[in-house]
Each structure stands twice: as structure tokens, then as C-alpha cells.
VOSEZA-100164 format. One line per field, with one value per residue (C-alpha): residue number from 1; residue in one letter; x, y, z. Coordinates in nm, 2 decimals. Layout:
num <- NUM;...
residuo <- A;...
px <- X;...
py <- Y;...
pz <- Z;...
This chain:
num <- 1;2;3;4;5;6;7;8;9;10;11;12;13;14;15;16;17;18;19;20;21;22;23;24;25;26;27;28;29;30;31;32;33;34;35;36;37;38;39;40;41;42;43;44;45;46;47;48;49;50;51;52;53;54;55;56;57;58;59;60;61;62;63;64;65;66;67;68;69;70;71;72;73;74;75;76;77;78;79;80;81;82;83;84;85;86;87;88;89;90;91;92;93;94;95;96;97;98;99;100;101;102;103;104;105;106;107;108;109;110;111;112;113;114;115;116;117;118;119;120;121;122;123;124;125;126;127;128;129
residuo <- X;X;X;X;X;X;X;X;X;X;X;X;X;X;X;X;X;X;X;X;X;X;X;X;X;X;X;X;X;X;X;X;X;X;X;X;X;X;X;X;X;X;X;X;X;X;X;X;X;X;X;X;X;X;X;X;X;X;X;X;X;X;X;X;X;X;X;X;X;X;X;X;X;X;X;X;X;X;X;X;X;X;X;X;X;X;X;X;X;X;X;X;X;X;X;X;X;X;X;X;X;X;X;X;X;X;X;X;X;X;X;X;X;X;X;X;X;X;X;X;X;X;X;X;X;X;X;X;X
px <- 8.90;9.28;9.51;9.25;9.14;8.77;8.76;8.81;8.50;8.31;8.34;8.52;8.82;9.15;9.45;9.85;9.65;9.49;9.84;9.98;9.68;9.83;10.20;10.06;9.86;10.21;10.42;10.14;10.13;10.53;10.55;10.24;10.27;9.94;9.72;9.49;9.20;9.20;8.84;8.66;8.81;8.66;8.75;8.63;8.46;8.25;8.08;8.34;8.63;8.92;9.09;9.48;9.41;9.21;9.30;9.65;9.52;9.28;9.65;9.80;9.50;9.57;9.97;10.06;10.10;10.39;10.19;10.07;10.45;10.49;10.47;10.77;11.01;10.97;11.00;11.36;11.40;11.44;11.11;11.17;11.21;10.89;10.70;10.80;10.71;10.35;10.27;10.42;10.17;9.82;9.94;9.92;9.63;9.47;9.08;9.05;9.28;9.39;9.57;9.76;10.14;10.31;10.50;10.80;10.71;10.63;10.99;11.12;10.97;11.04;11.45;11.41;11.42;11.12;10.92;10.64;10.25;10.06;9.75;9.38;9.37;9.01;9.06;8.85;8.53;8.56;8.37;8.36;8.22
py <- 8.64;8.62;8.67;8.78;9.12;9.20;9.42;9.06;8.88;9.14;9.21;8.90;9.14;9.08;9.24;9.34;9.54;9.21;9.10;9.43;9.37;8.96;9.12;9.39;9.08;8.87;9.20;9.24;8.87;8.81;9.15;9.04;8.70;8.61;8.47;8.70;8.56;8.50;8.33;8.44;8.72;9.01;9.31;9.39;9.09;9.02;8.66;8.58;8.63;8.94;9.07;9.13;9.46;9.59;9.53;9.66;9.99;10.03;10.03;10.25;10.51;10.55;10.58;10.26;10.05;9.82;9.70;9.46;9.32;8.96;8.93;8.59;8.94;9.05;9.41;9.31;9.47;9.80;9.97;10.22;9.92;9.74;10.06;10.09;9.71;9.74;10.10;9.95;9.62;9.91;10.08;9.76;9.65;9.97;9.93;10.14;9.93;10.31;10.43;10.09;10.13;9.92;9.66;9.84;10.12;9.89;9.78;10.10;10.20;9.89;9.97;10.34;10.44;10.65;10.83;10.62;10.70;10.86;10.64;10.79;10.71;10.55;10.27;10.35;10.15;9.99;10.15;9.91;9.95
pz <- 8.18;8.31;8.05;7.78;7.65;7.79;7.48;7.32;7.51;7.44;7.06;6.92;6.80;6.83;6.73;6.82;7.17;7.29;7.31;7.48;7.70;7.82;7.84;8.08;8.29;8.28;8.46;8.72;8.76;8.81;9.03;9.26;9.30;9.19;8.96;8.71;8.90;9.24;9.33;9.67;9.76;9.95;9.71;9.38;9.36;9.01;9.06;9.39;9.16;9.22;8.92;8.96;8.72;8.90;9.27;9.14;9.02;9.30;9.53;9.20;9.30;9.65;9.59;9.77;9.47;9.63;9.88;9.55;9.55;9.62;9.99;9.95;9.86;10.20;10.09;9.91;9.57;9.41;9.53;9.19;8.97;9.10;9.05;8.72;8.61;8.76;8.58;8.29;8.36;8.44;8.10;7.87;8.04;7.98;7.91;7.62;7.40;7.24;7.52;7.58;7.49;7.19;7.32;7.13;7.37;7.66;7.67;7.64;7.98;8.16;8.03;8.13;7.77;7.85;8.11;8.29;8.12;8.40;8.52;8.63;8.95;8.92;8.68;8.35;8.26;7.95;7.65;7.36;7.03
């Protein structure tokens, strides 16, 4: 799944939010350190497989969201600008494609054009028609 919309695999639709969806994938994935999929790990496991979305917004949920930062940073960056690129990254990977920012409006958050969306804490289950 990685980089691709689930809404994608599911109905064979495409369109400018699939994209929004990857960019999203891409923040979490520069800001973590990690891969999209990470096989055999121990949480939120689907078929031995962890999904940096949803690890990320499990952390987002219980207000510790850096602890997802790239562990080679050793804790050295702007915690505020960090924040901001992974909320930016749960908001384009959204799972109902209709709340997913533009990528116009994606950019405007990650240059502080704009206030950050605010997340569920639970990440949403998919609903696609």
C-alpha cells in the first residue's frame, strides 16, 4: 500500500486527493525516518506489516506525536516545526479523501500561511463508496 491511496485499491479511482494522499506519506516518511511499510512489527500490524500513517496518528492521539521523529535527530530540531510537518502529513493522508487538504492548502500550513487542521484523535476507518 505505501505511497498509494487505500481509497485507490479499493475502488480503482484516482484523482488530484490520491496525490495529496502520497505527499502526506512523503512528510511522515522524511520526518520519521521510515519507510510507509515497515514489515514485522509489533503494533498495528495487518498481515505482519506496520503502516507509518497509522502508527504516526496513533502517537498524534495520545499527544506525543514527536516521539515518531527520526531517532538519527537525536531530539535536534524545532520541536514546533516537526509538529507541524507530521499534522500536515495525518491531514493529507486523511482517509476520507474529502477532508484531505489541497496541496495549495498543504503548503500553506507547512509555510505557516495557515492554522494547523485539527486531527480525531482515533484515526478514522475508511468509508468508501
Amino acid at each position: 500500500m505505501g505511497y498509494m491511496d487505500p481509497e485507490c485499491l479499493v475502488t480503482g479511482r484516482a484523482g488530484p486527493e490520491s496525490d495529496v494522499y502520497s505527499f502526506g506519506v512523503v512528510l511522515l516518511e522524511i520526518a520519521c525516518g521510515r519507510p510507509p511499510v515497515v514489515l514485522d512489527q509489533a503494533e498495528h500490524q495487518d498481515q505482519g506489516r506496520t503502516r507509518l500513517v497509522e502508527w504516526v496518528w496513533g502517537l498524534y492521539g495520545r499527544g506525543s506525536v514527536l516521539e515518531a521523529a527520526d531517532e538519527r535527530m537525536d531530539g535536534e530540531f524545532d520541536h514546533g516545526e516537526m509538529e507541524r510537518v507530521m499534522v500536515v502529513g495525518l491531514a493529507c493522508a486523511h482517509p476520507d479523501p474529502s477532508l484531505r487538504p489541497s496541496i495549495r492548502q498543504a503548503v500553506s500550513m507547512l509555510q505557516c500561511e495557515v492554522t494547523l487542521p485539527t486531527l480525531p484523535e482515533k484515526m478514522p476507518t475508511p468509508k468508501y463508496t
